[in-house]
N, C-alpha and C positions, 0 to 999 in steps of 0.2 A: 364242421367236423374236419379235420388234418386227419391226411395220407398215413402219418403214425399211428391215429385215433382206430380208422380204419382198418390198418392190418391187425391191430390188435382185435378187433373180434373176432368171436368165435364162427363158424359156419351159419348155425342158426339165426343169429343175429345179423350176420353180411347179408345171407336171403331176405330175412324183414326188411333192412337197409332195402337193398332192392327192388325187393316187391314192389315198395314206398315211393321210390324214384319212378319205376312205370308203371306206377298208379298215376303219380302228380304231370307226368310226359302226358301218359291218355288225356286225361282232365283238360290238360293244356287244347292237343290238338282237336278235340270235340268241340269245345269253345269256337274255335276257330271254324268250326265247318257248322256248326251250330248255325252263326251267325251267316256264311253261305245260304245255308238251306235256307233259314228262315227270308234272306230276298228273294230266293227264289218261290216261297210258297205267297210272300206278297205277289210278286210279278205276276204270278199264275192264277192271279184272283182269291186266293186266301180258302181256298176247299181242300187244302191240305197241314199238316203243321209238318214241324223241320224235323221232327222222332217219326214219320211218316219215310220220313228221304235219308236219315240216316242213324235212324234206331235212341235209344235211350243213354244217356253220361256213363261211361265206365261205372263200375262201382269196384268197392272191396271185398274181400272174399268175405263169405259168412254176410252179409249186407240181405236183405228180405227186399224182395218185390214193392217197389209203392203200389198207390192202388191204379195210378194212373198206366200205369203198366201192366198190369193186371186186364187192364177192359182193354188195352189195346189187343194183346196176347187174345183174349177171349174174341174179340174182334175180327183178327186175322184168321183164329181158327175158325170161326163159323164162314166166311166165305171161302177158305181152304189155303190161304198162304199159309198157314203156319206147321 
């Protein structure tokens, strides 16, 4: 997309644009810490996973819960993190 392309939209549309780009930023940088975590939950003997140390992928608005998230959630609430 061109800087021309760009100013031509409307409000509504530059915030989807947007949104869009720091959805795909997040994505990026969780990847990256993703793969952190995950050495460290090896190093640490494997009794943890790496959504333990730094939570679940961005998503998008409107996006529903997986299930795996779901039992984590239920998880933390019964021992009281959540």
């Amino acid at each position: 997309m061109t800087l021309d392309e760009i100013r031509e939209l409307d409000f509504c549309q530059f915030n989807e644009l947007l949104n869009e780009v720091q959805y795909q930023k997040a994505v990026d940088d969780y990847r990256i810490a993703h793969n952190f975590a995950l050495l460290s939950c090896v190093v640490s003997g494997g009794r943890m996973e790496p959504e333990d140390l730094i939570g679940f992928p961005p998503k998008r608005e409107g996006d529903k819960p997986t299930e795996k998230e779901l039992f984590h959630l239920a998880r933390q609430t019964r021992r009281g993190d959540g």
